[in-house]
N, C-alpha and C positions, 0 to 999 in steps of 0.2 A: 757701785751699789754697796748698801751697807750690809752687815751681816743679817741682820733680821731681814731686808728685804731681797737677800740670796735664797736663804730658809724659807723664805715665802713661796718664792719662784717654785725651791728642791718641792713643796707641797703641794704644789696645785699641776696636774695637769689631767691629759684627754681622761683620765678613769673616772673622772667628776662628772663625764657629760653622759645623760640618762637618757637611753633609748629605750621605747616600749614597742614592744613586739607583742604580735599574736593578740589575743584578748583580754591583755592586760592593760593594755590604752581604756577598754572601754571600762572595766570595773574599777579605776581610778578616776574615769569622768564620764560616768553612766549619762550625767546631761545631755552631754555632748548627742546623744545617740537617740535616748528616748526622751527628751523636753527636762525632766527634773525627775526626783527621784520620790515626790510624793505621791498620792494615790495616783494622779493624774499618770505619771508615770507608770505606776505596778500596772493601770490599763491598760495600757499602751503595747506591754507583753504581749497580752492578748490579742491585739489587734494585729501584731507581725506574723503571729502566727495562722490566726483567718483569713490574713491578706493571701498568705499564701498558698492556701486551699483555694478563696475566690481566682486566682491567675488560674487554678485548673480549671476553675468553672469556664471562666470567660474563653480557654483553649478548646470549652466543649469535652471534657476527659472527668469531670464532677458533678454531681446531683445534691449532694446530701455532704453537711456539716454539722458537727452536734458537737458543742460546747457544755464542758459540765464542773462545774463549781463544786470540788468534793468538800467534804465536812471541814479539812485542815486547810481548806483555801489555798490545796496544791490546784492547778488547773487539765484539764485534760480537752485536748483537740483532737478531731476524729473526720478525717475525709475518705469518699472515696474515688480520690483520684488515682493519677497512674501509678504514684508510690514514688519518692526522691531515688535515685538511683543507687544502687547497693556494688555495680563493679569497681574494678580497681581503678582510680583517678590516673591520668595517663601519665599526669606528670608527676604527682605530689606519692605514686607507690602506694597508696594504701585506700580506702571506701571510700566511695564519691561522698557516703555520706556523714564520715566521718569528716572529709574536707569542707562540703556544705555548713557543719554546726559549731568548726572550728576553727575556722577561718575564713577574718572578715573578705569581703568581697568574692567568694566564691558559689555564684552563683549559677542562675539561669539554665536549672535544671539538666546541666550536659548534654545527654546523648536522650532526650528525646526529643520530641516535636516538637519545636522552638513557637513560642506566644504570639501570638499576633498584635496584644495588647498586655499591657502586666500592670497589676498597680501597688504590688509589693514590693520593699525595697530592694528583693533580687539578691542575697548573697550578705545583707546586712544584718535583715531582721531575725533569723531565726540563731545566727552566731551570736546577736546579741542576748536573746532571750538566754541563750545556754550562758552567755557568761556571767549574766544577773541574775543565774539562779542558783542556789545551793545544792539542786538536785534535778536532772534530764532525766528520763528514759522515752525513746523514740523505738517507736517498731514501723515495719514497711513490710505493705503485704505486693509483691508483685512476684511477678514468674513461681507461683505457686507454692513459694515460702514465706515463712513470717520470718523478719530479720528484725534481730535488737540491740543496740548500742547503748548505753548507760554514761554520761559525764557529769560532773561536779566544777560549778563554777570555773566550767570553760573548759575541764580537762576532760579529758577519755579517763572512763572508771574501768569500762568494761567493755573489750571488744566486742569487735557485732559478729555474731553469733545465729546459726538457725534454731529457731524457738519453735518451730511448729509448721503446717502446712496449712495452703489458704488459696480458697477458688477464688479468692476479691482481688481485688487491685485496692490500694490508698495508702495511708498515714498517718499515725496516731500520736501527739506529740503530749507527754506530761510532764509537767513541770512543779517543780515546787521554786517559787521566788526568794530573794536573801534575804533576810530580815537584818543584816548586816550592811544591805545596801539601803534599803527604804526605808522609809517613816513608816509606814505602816502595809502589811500586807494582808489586810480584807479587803476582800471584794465587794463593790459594790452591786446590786441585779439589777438596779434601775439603767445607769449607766452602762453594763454591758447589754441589756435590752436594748434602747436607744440604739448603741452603733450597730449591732447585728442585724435588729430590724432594718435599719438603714440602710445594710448590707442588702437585704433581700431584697427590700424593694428595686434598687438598682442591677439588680441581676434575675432578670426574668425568669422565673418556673425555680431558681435555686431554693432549694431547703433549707432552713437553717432552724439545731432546736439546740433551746439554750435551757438547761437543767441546773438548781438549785439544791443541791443535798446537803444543806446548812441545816434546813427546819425537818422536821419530826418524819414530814411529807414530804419528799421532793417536790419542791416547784417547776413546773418546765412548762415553757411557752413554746411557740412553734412558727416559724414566720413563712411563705410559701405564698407569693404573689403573680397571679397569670398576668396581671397586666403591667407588671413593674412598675416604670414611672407616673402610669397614668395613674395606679393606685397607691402612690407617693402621694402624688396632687391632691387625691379625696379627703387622702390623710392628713394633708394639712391642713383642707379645709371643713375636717367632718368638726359638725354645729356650730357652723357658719352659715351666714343669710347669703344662698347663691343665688340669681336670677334665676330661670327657668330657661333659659336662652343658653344658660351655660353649666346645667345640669351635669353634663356628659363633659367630661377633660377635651379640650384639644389635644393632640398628638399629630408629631412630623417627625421624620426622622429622614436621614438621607447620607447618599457616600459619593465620595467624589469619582470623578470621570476614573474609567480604566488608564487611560493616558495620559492622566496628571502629572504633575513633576513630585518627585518624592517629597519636596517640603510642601506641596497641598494635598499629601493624601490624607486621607482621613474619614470618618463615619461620627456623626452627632445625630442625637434625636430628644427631641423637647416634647414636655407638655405642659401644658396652663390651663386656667379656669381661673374666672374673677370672680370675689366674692363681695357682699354689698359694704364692705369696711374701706378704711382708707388708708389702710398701712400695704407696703410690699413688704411680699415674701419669696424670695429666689433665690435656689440654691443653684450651685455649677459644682460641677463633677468633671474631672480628668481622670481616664484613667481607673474610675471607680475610686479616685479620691478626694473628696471634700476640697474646696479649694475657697475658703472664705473671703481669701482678699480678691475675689474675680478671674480675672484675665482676660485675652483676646475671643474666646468662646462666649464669657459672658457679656464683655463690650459688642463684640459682635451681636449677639440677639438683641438687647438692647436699641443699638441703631437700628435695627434691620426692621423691629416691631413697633420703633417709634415712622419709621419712614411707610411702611406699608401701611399701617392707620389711616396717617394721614393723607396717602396716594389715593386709599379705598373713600376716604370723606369727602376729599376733595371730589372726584369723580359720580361721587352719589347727589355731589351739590348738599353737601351734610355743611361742609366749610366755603361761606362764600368769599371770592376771590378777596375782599379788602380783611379777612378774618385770618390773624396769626394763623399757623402752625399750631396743632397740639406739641405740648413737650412733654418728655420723657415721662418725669413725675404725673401728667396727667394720664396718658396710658398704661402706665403699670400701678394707679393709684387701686389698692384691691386685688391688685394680681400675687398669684401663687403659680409658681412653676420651676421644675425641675428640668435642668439641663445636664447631658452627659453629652460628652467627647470623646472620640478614640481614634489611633492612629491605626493604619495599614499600610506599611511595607512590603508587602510580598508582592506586588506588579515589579519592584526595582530591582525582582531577584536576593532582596533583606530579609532572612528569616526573623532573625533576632536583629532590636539593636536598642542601647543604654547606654547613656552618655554620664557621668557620674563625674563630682564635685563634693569635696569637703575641706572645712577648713577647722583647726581645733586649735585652742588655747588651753592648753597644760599645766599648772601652777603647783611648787613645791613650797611651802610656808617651811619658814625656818623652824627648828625644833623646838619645841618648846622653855620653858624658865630659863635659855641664854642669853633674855635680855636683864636679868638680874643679878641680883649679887648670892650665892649660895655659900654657905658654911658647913661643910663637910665635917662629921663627929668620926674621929678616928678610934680603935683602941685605944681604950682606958679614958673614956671621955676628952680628951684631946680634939677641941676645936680649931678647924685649920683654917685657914683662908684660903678663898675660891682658886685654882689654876688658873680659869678661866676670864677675861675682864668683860664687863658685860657689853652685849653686841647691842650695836646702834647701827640705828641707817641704815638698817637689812633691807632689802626687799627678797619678796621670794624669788627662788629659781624657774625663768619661764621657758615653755618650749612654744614656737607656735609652728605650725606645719600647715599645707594642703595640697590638698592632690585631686588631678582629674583622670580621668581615666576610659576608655571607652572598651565596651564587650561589642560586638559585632558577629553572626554568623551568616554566610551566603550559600543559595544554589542549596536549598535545602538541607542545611546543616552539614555540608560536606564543606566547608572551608568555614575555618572559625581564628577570630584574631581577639587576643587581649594587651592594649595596650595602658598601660599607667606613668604617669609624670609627679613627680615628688620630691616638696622643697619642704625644708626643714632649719630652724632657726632657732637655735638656745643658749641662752645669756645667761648672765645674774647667777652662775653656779657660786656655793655658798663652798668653800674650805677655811681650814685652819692655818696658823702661822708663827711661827717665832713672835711671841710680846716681846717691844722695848724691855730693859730690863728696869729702864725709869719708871714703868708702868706699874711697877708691883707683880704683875700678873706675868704669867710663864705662857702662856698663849691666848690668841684673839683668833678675833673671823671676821672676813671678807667680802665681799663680792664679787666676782671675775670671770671674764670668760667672754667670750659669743665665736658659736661655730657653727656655720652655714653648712649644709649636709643637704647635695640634691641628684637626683637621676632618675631613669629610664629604665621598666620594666617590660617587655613586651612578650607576648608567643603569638604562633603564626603555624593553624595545626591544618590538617586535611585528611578526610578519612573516608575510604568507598569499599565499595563489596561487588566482583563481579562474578557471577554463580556461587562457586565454593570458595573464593580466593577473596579474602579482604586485609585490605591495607590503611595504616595510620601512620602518620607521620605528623611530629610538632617541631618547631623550631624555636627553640626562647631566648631571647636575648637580655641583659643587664648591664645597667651600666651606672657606676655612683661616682663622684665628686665631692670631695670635702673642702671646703678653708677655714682657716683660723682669723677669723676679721677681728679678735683683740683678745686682749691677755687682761689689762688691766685696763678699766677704762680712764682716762686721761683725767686728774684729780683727783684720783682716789686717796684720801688718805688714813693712814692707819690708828692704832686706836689710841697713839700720843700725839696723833696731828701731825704729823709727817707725811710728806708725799711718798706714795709706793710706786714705784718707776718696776717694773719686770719686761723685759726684752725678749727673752728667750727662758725655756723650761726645756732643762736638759736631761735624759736618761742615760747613762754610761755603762758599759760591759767593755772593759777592757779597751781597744780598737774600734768598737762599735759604739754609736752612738744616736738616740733617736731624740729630735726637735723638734719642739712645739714654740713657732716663732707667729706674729703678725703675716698674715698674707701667704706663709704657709700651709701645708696639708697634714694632717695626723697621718702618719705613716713616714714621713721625711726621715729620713736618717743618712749621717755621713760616718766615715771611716778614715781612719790615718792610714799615711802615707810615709814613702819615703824622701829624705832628704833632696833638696831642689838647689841650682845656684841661683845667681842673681836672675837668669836668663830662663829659669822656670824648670830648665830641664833636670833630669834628675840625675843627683851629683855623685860622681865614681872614684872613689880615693884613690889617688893615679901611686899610692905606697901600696898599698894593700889589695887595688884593682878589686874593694866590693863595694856595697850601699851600706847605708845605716838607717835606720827609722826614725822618725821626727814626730814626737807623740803632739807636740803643739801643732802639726799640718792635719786639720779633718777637710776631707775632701766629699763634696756633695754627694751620695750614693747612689739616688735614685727616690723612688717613694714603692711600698712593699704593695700597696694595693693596683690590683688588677684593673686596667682599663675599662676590659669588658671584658663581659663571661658569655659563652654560648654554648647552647647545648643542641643535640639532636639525635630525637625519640623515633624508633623504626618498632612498629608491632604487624606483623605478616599472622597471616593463618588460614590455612587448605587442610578440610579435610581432617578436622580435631588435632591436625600439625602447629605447632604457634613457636614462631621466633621473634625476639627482641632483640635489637640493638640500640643500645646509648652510647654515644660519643659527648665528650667535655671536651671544651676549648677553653684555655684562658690564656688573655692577650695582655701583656704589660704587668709592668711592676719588676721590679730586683730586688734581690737578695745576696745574702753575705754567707758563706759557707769557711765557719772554722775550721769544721771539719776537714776538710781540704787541704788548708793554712798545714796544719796538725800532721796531716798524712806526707806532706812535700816537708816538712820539716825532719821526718823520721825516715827521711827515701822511701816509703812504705808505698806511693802513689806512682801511677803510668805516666803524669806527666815530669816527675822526679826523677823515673827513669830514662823517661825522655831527652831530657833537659843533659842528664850525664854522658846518653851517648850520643847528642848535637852536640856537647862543647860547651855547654855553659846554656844561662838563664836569658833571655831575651826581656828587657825590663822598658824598651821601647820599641820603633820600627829601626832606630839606626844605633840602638844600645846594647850591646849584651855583657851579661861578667860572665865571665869560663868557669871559675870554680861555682858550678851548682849546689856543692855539697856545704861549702862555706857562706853562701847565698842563703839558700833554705834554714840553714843552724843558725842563721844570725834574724833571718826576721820569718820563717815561717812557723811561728809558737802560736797562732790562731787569737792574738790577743793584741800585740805589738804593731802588726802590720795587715791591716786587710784590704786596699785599693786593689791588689792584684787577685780578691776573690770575691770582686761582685760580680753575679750574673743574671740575666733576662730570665724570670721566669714564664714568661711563653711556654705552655704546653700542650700538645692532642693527645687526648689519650681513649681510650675504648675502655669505658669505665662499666659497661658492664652484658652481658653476651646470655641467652638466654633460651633454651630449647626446649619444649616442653609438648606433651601431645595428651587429649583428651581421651580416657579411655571410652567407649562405648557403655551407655547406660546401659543396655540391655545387657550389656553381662554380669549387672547387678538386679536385674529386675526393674529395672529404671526408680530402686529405691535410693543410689548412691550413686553421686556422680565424683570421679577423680581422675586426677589431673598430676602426670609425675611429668617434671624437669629437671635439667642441666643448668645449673647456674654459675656461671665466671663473671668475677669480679672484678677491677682494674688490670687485667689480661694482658696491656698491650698497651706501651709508650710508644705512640705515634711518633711525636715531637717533643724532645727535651733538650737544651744545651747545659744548662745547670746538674750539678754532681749531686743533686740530691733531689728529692720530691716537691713540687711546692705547694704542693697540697696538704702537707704536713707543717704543724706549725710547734716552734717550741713552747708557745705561751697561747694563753687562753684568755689576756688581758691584753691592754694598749699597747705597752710597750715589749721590746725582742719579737715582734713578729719577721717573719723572712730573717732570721738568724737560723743557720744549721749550726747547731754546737750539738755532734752527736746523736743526733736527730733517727733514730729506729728506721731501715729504708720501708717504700710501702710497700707492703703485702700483699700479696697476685692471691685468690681464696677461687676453690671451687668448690660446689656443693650440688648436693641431691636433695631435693622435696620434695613431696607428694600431699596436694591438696585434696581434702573430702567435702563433698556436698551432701548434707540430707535432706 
């Protein structure tokens, strides 16, 4: 390899490849989530947040939403359902509903009464809403307080906090949208009229009032439909010429047998009325949502209406036997009708259940004016020629990913599973390189890279109460997978037109070494060794009877990343007594401890001292040198020789112990409720063979992960708290 294209190699590796975490995926490709980011989009806010007011309706737990369009076209939603839940998330330590707006996919309102039907996106829409907006505040009135949280473009601004007291139950969600994200953020009233009315109709007896505080007068409309769909139908066809025969809507509605098989349960109910025109009008609805392109609900009616026509004509002698068949387009010629569907689970013992799918394409545009020529003015007008040589044949940096994932709760929300699958694919990362020096130019850019990145998310929780005693227990499991499917893709050439060949991309720390090769895993790292002879084994100067180090021998180490991680969540409580227990497990991965090397080198360590009073160093099963103390001074310098300190980080540990007891309101007048504990923290190494933590890392980038050089041991903490409620 030449030297530019060593420097090439030395500049590129894993710290190039971009992961988006948290809600920062969405505010880099808002698309992705809400259709585009024009009005149609700033709508669409709106709608994630009603959607999830109507799931309380359709659980039976909401009457009444009122939507209001303040003057600065911030938004304000107002239900009064049960309220998002405000306790502490069982697994993520802090407010369910800080987790609900801050994190995609957590939904499905935890610890109540699980939906029987839902047609919000559950755990998506309302984290999205918060990260497209420059400003949240969310208040929740349930168990007799007002609770408020405050975020900014996805972030927690303001803990949630008791703001006041409240006989209601519901949710009040205001938002102001980015103007940073969107083309425009006015609202339109025609368009949110439309879909809210639309909303009520499909929701029997539900309130909905939509207020205008743009103009001088509030505008507010008020939607509230006894007959739901049948009064959808009117509406589609009020001043329209109806027969007199069909005056009054049809309506049927019906649910399947108690003994159905889970994939035929379900509840649909239609209505129609034909009017004397000749166009169709039908809508289908899942779910309470819009479903334009049809489906098997709408195919289904369709057949069902064309075949019963014609059953009824034939049989009336309306159609004489040599007389076609009506078709389709003649029985629905005229017709107006609204169709809604819904699923039911609960005969299977299914509280909840959502099955979820996404897939995203991510794009990083190269930065801008690098594909030209720039002329840099230095001090004292001194014009210089560009470093850079102008970049051609870019394409951007892509990521594509998706994942599915399934939420499921049973037996009445006492056993709940979330599991997630996720693969993950990014190419085309753009870095810099040593320019030929025939090029003029001192450096050029690239394109390089693809690394597959996939795994397994799951938890597996249960939780009951029997008189005073209740118990929760969750179980989470993870598991990831990386490889490196290329470095350079094969032709690449650079910006003299030379082919750029890169094999490996090496990191070096002395003895330590981490590799980013073809077909490897980011996290790979080898380590030198001691001298070998022909025969492999390793060689004993029969003068001197020690070893010597061989900086050219790196021996394969292992890879730093954990197989799997598991954890397990214990919450007890009798009698305002409450104890916690977490346990951490992590399985797989090695590590290199200098520190160790460094300690046996100095005699300072128990196995140093060991080693002196057995007789010497044991360097295989049928090898040993006697002099330990000329052994260690010759290659335990933590730099020179590290094969004899990699080890298994495999660990259990009792990461954190928890005792706490409710005082009695009444000893405050039941104006203050508090809550004092005992809190330990990593208390207790179950299981560890490695001499140091490996929960501790030296670095906070790619590479020297799993190196102990020195490494602070961890800290065992306990503390006292005491929670207030007002």
């Amino acid at each position: 390899m030449s030297e530019e294209q060593i420097s090439a190699a030395q500049e590129y590796g894993a710290d190039q490849i971009q992961i988006l975490e948290g809600l920062e995926a969405v505010r880099k490709r808002p698309g992705m989530y809400i259709g585009s980011t024009s009005s149609k989009g700033l709508h669409h806010l709106v709608y994630e947040i009603v959607d999830n007011s109507v799931d309380e309706a359709m659980a039976g737990f909401c009457t009444e939403i009122q939507v209001t369009v303040h003057a600065d076209n911030s938004i304000t939603v107002v239900d009064n359902g049960r309220g998002i839940p405000v306790d502490e998330h069982p697994i993520k330590k802090i407010p369910t509903l800080e987790v609900v707006m801050t994190i995609l996919h957590a939904g499905g309102k935890f610890d109540n009464s699980a939906y029987k039907v839902s047609g919000g996106l559950h755990g998506v829409g309302i984290s999205v809403v918060n990260a497209l907006s420059k400003r949240v505040v969310v208040q929740v009135r349930r168990d007799g307080n007002t609770y408020e949280m405050e975020f900014s473009r996805g972030k927690t601004v303001k803990k949630m906090e008791v703001v006041g007291t409240s006989d209601s139950t519901g949710t009040t969600v205001n938002f102001w949208p980015d103007d940073e994200i969107f083309e425009t953020c006015v609202y339109d009233f025609d368009t949110l009229h439309n879909r809210l009315q639309e909303t009520a109709f499909l929701n029997k007896n539900l309130k909905i009032v939509l207020t205008d505080e743009r103009e001088a007068t509030p505008h507010v409309e008020e939607f509230c439909y006894e007959g739901g769909i049948i009064d959808f139908v009117k509406f589609l066809n009020d001043g329209k010429d109806v027969p007199e025969a069909f005056k009054e809507p049809i309506y049927i509605e019906g649910k399947s047998d108690p003994d159905a098989p889970v994939t035929k349960m379900g509840e649909v109910e239609v209505s129609l009325q034909w009017n004397a025109g000749y166009g169709e009008n039908v809508m289908s609805f899942a779910n309470d949502i819009y479903t334009p392109e049809g489906g098997m609900h709408l195919e289904g009616f369709r057949t069902a209406l064309t075949r019963v026509i014609n059953d009824y004509a034939r049989k009336q002698n309306l159609l004489k036997e040599k007389d076609a068949n009506l078709s389709g387009d003649d029985v629905r010629e005229g017709l107006s009708a609204v169709i809604s569907s819904m699923a039911d689970l609960s005969k299977a013992g299914i509280s909840f259940l959502k099955v979820r799918a996404s897939y995203a394409e991510v794009g990083n545009a190269p930065q801008r004016f690098i594909t030209g020529v720039n002329t840099p003015l230095q001090t004292g007008g001194i014009v210089s020629s560009d470093s850079y040589a102008p970049a051609v044949n870019l394409t951007p940096e892509r990521t594509k990913s998706f994942e599915v994932g399934l939420n499921a709760k049973f037996l009445g929300n006492k056993i709940w599973t979330d599991v997630t699958y996720y693969n993950t694919n990014t190419y085309n990362q753009l870095f810099s390189y040593d320019a030929p020096p025939s090029t003029g130019y001192k450096r050029a850019y690239i394109n390089a890279g693809k690394v597959n990145n996939w795994g397994i998310e799951a938890v597996v929780g249960y939780k009951n109460k029997w008189r005073d005693f209740s118990w929760s227990t969750n179980v989470n499991f993870s598991m990831n997978r990386n490889e490196v499917k290329e470095l350079v893709p094969e032709g690449t050439r650079d910006v003299a037109g030379n082919l750029v060949t890169v094999d490996e991309v090496n990191m070096d720390y002395g003895g330590y070494r981490m590799k980013v090769k073809k077909g490897g895993s980011i996290g790979d790292f080898y380590v030198t060794g001691l001298k070998t002879d022909d025969q492999g084994r390793i060689y004993v100067d029969p003068n001197t009877n020690t070893v010597t180090t061989d900086p050219n021998t790196w021996l394969y180490g292992g890879n730093t990343e954990a197989r799997f991680r598991l954890g397990w969540n214990n919450r007890f409580s009798y009698k305002g007594v409450n104890l916690g227990v977490l346990f951490d497990a992590r399985i797989g991965g090695q590590g290199v401890s200098a520190t160790q090397a460094l300690m046996d080198r100095w005699g300072a360590s128990q196995d140093s001292a060991d080693a002196r009073e057995n007789g010497g160093v044991w360097i295989s099963e049928d090898q040993k040198v006697p002099d330990a103390r000329v052994f260690y001074a010759n290659n335990g310098n933590g730099l020179s020789m590290l094969s004899h300190y990699v080890y298994s980080m495999t660990n259990v540990r009792l990461r954190e112990l928890t005792l706490g007891y409710d005082l009695p309101s009444r000893w405050f007048n039941d104006k203050i409720g508090m809550t004092v504990s005992l809190v330990g923290r990593n208390l207790w190494m179950i299981y560890n063979k490695a001499p140091f933590d490996p929960e501790i890392t030296a670095s906070t980038g790619t590479y020297y992960q799993g190196l102990d050089y020195f490494m602070q041991p961890s800290a065992r903490t306990i503390g006292f708290s005491v929670r207030l409620q007002f």
